[in-house]
DSSP file (Angstrom, degrees, kcal/mol; ACC not computed):
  #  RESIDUE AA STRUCTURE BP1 BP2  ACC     N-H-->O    O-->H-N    N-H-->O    O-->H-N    TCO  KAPPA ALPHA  PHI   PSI    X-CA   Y-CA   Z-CA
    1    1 A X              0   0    0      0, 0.0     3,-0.0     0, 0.0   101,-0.0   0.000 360.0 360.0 360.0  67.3    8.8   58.2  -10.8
    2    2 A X        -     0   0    0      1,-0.1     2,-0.5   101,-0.0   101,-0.0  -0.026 360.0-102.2 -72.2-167.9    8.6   55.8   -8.3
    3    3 A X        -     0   0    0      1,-0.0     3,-0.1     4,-0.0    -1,-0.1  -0.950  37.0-120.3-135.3 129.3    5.7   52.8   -8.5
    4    4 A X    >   -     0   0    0     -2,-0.5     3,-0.6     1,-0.2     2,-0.3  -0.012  33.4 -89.7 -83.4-173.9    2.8   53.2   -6.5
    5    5 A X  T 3  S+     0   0    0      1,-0.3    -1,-0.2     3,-0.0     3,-0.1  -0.668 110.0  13.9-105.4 132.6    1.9   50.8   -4.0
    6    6 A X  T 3  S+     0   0    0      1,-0.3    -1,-0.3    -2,-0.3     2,-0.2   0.689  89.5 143.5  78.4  22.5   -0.6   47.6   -4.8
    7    7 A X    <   -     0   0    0     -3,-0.6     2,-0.4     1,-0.1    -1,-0.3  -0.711  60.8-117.4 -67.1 130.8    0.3   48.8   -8.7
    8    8 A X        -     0   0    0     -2,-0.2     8,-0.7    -3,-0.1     2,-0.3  -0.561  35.0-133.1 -51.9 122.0    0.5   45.2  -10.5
    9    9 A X  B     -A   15   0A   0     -2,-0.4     6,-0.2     6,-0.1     4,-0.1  -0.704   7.1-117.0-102.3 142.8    4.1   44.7  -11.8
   10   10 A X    >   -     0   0    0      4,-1.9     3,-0.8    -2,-0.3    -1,-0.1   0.107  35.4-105.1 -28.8 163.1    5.6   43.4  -15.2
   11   11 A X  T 3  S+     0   0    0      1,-0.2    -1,-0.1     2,-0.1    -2,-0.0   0.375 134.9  52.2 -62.3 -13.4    7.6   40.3  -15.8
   12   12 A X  T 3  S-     0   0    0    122,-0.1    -1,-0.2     2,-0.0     3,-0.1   0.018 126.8-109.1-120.1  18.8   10.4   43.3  -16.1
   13   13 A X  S <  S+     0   0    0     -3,-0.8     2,-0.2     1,-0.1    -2,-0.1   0.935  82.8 111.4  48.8  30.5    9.1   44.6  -12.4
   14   14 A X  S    S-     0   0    0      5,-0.0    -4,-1.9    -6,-0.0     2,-0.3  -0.593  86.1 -73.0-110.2-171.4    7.5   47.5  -13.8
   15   15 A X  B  >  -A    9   0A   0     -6,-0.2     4,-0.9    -2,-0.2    -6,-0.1  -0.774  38.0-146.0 -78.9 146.8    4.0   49.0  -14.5
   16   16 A X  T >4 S+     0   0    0     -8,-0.7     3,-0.6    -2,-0.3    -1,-0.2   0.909  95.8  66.5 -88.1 -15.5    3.1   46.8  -17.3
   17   17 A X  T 34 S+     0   0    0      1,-0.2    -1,-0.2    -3,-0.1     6,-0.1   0.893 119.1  23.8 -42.7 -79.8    1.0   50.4  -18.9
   18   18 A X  T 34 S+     0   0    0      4,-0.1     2,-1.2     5,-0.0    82,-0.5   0.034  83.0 132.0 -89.8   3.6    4.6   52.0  -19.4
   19   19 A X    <X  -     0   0    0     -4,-0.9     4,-2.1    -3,-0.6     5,-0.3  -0.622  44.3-156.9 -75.7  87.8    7.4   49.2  -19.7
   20   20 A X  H  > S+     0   0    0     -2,-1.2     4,-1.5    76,-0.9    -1,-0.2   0.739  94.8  59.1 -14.9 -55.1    9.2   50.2  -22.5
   21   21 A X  H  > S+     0   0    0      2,-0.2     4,-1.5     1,-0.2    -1,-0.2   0.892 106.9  45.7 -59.2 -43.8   10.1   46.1  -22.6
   22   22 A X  H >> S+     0   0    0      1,-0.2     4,-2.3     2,-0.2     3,-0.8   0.986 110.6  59.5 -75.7 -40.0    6.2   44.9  -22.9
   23   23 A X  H 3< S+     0   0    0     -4,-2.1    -1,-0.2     1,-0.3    -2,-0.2   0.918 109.4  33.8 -22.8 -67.5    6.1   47.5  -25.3
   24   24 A X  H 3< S+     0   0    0     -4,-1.5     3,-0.3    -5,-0.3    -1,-0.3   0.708 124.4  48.7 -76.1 -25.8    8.6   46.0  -27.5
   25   25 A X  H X< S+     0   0    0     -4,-1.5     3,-0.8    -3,-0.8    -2,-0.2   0.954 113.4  41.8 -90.8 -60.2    7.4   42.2  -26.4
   26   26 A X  T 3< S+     0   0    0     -4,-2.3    -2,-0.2     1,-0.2    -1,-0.2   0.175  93.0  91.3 -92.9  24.1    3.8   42.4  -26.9
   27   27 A X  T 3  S-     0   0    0     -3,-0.3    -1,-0.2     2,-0.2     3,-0.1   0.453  89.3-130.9 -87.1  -7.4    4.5   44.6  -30.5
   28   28 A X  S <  S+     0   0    0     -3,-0.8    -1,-0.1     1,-0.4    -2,-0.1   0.079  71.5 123.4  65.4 -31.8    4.5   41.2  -32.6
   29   29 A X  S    S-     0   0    0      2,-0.1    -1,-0.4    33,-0.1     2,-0.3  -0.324  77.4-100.6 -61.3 152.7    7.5   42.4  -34.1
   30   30 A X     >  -     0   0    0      1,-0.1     4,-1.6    -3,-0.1     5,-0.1  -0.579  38.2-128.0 -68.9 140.0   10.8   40.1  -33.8
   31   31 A X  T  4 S+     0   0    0     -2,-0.3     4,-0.2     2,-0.2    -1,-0.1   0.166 101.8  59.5 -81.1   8.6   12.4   41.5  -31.2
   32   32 A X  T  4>S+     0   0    0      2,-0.1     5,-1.9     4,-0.1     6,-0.6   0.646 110.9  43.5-115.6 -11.8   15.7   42.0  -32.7
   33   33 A X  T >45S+     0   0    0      3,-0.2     3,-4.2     4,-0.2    -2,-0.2   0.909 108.5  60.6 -79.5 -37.4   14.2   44.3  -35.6
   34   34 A X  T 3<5S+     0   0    0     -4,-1.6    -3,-0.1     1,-0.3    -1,-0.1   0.901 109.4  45.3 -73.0 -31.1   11.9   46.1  -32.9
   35   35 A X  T 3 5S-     0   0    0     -4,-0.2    -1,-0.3    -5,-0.1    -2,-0.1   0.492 119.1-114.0 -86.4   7.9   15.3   47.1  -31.3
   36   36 A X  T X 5S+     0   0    0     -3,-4.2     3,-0.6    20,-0.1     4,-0.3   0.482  75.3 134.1  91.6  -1.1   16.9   48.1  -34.5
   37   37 A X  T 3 <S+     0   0    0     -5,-1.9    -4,-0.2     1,-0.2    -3,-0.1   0.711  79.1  19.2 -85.3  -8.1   19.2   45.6  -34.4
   38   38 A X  T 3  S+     0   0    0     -6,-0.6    19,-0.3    -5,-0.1    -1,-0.2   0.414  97.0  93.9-114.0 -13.8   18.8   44.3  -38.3
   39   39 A X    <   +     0   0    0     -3,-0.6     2,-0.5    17,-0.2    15,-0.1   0.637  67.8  97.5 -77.5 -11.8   17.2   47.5  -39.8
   40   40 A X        +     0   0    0     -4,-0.3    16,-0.0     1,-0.1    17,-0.0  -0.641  20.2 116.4-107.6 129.7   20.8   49.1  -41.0
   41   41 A X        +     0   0    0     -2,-0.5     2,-1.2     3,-0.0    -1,-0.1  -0.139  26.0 166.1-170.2  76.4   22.6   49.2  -44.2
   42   42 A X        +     0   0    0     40,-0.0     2,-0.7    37,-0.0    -2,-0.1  -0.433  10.0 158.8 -96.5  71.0   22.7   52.4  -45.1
   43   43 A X        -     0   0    0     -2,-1.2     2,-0.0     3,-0.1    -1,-0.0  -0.800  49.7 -11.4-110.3 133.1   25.1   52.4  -47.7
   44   44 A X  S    S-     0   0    0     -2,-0.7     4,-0.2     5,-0.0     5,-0.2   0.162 103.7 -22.1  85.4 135.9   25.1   55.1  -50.1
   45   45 A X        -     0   0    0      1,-0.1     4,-0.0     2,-0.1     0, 0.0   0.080  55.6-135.2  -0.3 143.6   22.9   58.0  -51.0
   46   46 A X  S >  S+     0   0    0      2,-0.2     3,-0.5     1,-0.1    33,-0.2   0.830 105.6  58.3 -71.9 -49.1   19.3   57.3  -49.9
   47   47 A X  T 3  S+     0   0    0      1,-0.2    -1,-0.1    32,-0.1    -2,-0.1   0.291 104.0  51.1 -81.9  24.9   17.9   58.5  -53.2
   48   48 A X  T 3  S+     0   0    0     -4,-0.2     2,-1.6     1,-0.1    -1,-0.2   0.336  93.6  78.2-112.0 -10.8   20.1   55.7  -55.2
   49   49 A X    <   +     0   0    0     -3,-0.5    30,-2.7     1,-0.2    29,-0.7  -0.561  54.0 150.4-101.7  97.4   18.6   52.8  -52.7
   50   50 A X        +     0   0    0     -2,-1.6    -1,-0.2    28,-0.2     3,-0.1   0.276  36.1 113.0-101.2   8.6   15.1   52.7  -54.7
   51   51 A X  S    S-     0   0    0      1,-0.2    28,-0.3    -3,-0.2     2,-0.2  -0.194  79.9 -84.2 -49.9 158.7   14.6   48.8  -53.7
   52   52 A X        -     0   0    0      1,-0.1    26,-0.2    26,-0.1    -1,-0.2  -0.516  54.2 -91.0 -88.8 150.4   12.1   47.6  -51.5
   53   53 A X        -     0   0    0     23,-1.2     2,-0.3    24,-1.0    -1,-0.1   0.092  45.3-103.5 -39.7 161.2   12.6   47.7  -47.7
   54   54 A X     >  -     0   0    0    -15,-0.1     4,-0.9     1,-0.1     5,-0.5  -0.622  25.1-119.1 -82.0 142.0   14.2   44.8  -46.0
   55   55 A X  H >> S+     0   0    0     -2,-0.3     4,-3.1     2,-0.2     3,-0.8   0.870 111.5  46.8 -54.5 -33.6   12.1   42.8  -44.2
   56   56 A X  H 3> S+     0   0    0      1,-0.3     4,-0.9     2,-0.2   -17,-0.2   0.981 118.2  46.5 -68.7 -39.0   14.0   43.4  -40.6
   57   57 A X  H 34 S+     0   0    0    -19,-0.3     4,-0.3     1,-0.2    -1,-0.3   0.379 104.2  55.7 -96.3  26.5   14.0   46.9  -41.5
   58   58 A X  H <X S+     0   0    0     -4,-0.9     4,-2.5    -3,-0.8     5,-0.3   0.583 112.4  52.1-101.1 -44.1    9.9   47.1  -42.7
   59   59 A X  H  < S+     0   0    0     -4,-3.1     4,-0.3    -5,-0.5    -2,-0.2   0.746 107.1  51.4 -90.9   5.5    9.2   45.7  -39.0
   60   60 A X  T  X S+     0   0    0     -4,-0.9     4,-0.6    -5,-0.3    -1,-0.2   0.903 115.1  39.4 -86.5 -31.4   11.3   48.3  -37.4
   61   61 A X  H  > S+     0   0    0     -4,-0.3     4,-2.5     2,-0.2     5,-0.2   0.883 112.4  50.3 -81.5 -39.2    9.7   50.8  -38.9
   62   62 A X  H  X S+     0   0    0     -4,-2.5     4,-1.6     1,-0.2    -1,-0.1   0.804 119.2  45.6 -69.8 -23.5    6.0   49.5  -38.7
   63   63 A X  H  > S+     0   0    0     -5,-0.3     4,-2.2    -4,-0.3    -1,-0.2   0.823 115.4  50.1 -78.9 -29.6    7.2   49.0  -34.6
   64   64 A X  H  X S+     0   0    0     -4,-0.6     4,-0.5     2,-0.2     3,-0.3   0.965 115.8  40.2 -77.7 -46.6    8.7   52.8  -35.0
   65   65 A X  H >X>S+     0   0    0     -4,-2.5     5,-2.5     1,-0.3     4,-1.8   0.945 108.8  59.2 -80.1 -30.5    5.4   54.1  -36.5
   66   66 A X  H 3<5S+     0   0    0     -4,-1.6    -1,-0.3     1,-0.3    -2,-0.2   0.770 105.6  48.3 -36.6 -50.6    3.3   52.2  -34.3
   67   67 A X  H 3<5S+     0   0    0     -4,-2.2    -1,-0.3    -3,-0.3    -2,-0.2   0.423 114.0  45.7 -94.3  14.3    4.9   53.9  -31.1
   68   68 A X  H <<5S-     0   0    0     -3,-1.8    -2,-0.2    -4,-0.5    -1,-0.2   0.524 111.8-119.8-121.4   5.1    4.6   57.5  -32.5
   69   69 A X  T  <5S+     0   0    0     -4,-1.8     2,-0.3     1,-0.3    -3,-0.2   0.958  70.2 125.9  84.8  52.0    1.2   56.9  -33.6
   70   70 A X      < -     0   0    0     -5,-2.5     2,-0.5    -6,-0.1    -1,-0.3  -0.964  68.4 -98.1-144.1 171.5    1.7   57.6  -37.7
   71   71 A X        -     0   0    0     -2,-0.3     2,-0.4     1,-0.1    -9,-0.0  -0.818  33.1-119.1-104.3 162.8    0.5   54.8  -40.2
   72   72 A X        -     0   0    0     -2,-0.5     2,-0.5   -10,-0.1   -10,-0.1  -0.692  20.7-150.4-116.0 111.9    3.4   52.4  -41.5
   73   73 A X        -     0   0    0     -2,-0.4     3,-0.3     1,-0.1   -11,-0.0  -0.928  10.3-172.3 -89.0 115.0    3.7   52.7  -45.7
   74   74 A X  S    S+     0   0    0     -2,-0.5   -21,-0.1     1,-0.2    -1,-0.1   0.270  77.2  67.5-105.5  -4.4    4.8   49.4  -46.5
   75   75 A X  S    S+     0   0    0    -23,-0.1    -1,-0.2    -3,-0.0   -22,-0.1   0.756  76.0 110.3 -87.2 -23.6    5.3   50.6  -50.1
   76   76 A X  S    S-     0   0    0     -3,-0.3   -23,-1.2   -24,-0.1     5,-0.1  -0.221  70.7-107.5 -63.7 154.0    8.4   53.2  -49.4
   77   77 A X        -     0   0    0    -25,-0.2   -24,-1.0     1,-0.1   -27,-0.1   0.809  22.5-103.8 -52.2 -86.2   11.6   52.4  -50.5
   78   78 A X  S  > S+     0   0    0    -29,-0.7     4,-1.3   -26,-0.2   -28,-0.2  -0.339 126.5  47.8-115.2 -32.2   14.9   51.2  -48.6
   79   79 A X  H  > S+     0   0    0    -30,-2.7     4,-1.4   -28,-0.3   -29,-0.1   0.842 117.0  39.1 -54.6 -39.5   16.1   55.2  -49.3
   80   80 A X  H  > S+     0   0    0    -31,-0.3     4,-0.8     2,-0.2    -1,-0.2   0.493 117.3  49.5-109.5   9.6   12.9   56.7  -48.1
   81   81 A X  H  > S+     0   0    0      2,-0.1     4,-1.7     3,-0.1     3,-0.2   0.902 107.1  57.3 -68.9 -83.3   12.5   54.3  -45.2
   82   82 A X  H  X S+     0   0    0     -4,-1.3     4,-1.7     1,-0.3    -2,-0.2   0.684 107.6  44.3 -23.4 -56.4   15.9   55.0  -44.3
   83   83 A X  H  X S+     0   0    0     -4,-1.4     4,-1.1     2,-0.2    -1,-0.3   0.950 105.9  62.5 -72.9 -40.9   15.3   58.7  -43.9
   84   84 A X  H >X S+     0   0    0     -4,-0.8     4,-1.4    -3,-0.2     3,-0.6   0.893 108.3  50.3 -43.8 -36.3   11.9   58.1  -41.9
   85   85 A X  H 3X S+     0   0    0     -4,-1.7     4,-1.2     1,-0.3    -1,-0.2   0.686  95.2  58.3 -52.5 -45.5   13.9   56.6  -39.6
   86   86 A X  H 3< S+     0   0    0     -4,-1.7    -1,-0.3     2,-0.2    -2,-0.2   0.604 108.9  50.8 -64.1 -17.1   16.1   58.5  -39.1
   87   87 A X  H X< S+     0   0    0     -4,-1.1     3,-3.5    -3,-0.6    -2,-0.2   0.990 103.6  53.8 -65.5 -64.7   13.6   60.8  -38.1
   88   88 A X  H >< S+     0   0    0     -4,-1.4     3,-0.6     1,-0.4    31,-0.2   0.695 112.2  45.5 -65.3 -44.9   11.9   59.0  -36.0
   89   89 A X  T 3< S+     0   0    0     -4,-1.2    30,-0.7     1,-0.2    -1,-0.4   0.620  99.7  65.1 -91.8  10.1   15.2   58.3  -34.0
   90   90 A X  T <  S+     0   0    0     -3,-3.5    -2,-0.3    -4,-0.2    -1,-0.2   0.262  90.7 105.7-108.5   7.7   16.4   61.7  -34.0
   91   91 A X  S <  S-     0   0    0     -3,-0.6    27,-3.9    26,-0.1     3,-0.1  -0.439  93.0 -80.8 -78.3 174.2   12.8   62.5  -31.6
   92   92 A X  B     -B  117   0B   0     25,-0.2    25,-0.2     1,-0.1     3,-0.1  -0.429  62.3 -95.2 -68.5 157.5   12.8   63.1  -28.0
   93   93 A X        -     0   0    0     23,-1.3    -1,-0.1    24,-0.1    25,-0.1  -0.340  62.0 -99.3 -71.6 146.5   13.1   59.3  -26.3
   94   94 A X     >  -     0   0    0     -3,-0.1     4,-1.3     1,-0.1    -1,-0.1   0.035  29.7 -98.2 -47.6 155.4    9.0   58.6  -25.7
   95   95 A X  H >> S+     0   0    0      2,-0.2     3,-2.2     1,-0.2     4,-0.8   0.960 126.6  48.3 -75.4 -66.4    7.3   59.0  -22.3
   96   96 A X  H 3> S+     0   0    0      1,-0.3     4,-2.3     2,-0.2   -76,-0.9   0.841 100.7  61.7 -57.2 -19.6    7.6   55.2  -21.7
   97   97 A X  H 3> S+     0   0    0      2,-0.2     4,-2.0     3,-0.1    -1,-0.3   0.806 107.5  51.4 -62.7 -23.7   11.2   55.2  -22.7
   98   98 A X  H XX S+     0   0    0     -3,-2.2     4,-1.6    -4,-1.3     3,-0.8   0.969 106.2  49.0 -52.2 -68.8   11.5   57.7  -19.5
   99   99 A X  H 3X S+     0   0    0     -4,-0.8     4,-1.4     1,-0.4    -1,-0.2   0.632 106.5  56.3 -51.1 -66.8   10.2   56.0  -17.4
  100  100 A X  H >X S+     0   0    0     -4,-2.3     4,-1.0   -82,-0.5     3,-0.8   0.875 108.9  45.5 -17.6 -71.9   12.0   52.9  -18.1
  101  101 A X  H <X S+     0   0    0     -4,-2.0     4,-3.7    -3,-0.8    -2,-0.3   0.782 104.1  59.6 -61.9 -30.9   15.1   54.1  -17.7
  102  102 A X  H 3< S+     0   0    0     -4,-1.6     4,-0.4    -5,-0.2    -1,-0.2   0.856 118.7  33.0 -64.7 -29.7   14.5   56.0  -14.5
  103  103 A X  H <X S+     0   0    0     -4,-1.4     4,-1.0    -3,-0.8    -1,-0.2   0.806 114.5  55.8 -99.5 -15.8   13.4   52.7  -12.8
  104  104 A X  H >< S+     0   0    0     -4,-1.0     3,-0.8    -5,-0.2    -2,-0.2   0.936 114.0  46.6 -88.6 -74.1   16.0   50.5  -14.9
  105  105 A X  G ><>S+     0   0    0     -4,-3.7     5,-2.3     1,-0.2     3,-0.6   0.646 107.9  60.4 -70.9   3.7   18.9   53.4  -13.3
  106  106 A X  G 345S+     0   0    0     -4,-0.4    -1,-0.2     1,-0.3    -2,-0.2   0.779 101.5  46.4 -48.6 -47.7   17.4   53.1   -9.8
  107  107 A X  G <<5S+     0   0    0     -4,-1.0    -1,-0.3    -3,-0.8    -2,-0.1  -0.598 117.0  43.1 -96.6  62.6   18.0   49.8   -9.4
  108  108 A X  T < 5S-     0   0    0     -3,-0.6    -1,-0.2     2,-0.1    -2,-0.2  -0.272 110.3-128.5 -98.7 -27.2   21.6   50.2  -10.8
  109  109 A X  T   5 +     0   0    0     -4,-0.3     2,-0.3     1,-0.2    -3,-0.3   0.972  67.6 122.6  56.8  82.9   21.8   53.4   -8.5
  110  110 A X      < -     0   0    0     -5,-2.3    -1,-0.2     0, 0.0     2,-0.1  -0.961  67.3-100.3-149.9 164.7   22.8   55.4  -10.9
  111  111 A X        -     0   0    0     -2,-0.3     2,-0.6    -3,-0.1    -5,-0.0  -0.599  42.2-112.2 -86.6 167.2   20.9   58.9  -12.3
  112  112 A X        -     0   0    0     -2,-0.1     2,-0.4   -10,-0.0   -10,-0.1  -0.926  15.4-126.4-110.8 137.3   18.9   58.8  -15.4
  113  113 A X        +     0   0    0     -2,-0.6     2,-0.5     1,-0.1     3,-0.3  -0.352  32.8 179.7 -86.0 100.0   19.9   60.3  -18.2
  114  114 A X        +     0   0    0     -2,-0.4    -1,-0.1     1,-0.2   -16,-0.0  -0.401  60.8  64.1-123.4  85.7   17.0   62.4  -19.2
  115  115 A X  S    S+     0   0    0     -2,-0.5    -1,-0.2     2,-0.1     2,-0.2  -0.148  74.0 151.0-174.7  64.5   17.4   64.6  -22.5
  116  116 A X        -     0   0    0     -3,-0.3   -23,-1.3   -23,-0.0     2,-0.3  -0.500  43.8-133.3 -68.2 147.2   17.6   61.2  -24.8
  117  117 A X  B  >  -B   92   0B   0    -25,-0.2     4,-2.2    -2,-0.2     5,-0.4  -0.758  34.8-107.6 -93.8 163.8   16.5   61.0  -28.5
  118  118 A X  H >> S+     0   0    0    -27,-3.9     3,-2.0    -2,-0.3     4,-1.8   0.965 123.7  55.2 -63.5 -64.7   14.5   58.1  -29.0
  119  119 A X  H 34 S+     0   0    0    -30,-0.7     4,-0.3   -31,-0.2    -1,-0.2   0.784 111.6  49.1 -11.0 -53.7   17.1   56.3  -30.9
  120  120 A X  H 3> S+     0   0    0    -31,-0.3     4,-0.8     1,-0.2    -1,-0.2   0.684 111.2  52.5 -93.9   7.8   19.6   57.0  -27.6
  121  121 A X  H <X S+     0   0    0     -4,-2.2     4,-3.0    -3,-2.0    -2,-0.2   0.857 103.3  52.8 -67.8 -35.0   17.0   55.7  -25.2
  122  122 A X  H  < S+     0   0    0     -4,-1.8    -1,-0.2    -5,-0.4    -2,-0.2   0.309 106.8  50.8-120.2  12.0   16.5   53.0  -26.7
  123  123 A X  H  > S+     0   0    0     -4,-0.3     4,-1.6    -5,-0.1    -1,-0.3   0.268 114.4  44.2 -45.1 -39.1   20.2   52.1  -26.7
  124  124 A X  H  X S+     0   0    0     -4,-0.8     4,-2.0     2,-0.2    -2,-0.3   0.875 113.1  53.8 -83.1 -29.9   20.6   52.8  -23.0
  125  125 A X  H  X S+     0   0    0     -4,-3.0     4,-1.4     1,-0.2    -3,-0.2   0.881 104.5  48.3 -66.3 -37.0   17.7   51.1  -22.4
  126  126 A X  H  > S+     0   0    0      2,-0.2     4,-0.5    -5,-0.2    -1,-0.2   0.741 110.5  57.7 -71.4 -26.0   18.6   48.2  -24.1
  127  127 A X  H >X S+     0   0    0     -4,-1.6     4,-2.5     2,-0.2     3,-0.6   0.954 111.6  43.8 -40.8 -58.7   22.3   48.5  -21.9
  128  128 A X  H 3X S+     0   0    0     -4,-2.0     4,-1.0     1,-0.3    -2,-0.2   0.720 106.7  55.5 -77.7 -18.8   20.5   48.4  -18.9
  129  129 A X  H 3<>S+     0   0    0     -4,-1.4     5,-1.9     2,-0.2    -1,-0.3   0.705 115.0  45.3 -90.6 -19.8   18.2   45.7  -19.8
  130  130 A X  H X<5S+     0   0    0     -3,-0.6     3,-1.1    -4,-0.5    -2,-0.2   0.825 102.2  59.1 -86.1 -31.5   21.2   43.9  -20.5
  131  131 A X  H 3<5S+     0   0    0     -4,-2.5    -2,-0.2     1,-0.3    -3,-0.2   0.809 113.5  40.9 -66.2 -26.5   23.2   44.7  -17.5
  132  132 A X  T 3<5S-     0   0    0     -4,-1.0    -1,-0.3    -5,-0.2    -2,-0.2   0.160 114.8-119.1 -93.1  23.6   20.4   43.1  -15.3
  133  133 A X  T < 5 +     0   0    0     -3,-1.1    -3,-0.2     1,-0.1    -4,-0.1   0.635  46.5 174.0  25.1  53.7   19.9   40.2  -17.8
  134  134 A X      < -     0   0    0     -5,-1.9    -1,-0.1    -6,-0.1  -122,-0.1  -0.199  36.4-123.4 -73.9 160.2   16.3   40.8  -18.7
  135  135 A X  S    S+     0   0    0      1,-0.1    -1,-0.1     2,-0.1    -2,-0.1   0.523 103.4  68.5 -61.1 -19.7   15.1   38.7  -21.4
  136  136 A X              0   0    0      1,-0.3    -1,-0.1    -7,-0.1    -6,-0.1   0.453 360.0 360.0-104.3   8.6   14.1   41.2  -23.6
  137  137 A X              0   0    0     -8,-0.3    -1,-0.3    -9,-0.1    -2,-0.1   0.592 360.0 360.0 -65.2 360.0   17.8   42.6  -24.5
């Protein structure tokens, strides 16, 4: 999927329409809950954690619902959160996560891994954005 010619580029040298990173940058979420990095403690049974969600993990999910286009219940619990989530990272990785990665492993030269769940896009993405030293790892 290469990037057409006179296309206007991201800050990440992409199209800024389909850059997984502006995605995640211009989402208002902290950027270390929009990458999951704060959202976990899933310890125990779901249906014994009846507390309200954590704040890191209420803007991962509100970022999560956001990119599949469902609306974000700010009322569910830290159990029933916890299972949405999981959902949500056990889908196929997102059209802009492709896309990402395909130009992300180009300039590595490397292939891109395409049968991802969103959850493991968006770990490799976050690899590769770190192996070039992007800001938005």
């Amino acid at each position: 999927m290469p990037m057409s010619l006179g296309m206007e580029r991201c800050a990440h040298g992409m199209e800024p329409d389909w850059c997984y990173l502006c995605r995640i940058e211009s989402s208002g979420t902290d950027p270390r809950a929009a990458w999951g990095l704060d959202a976990w403690d899933d310890e125990g049974d779901p249906e014994d954690r009846i507390g309200p969600m954590a704040p890191a993990r209420a803007g991962y999910l509100a970022f999560l619902c956001s990119e599949f286009g469902d609306t974000f219940d700010a009322t569910l619990t830290e159990g029933e959160s916890s299972i949405v989530l999981d959902s949500f990272l056990a889908e196929r990785m997102s059209d802009s996560q492709a896309r990402t990665l395909v130009f992300l492993s180009q300039l590595l030269g490397a292939e891109p891994e395409t049968d991802l769940t969103y959850g493991q896009a968006r770990s490799k993405i976050r690899g590769l954005v770190a192996h070039r030293g992007l800001k938005s790892a």
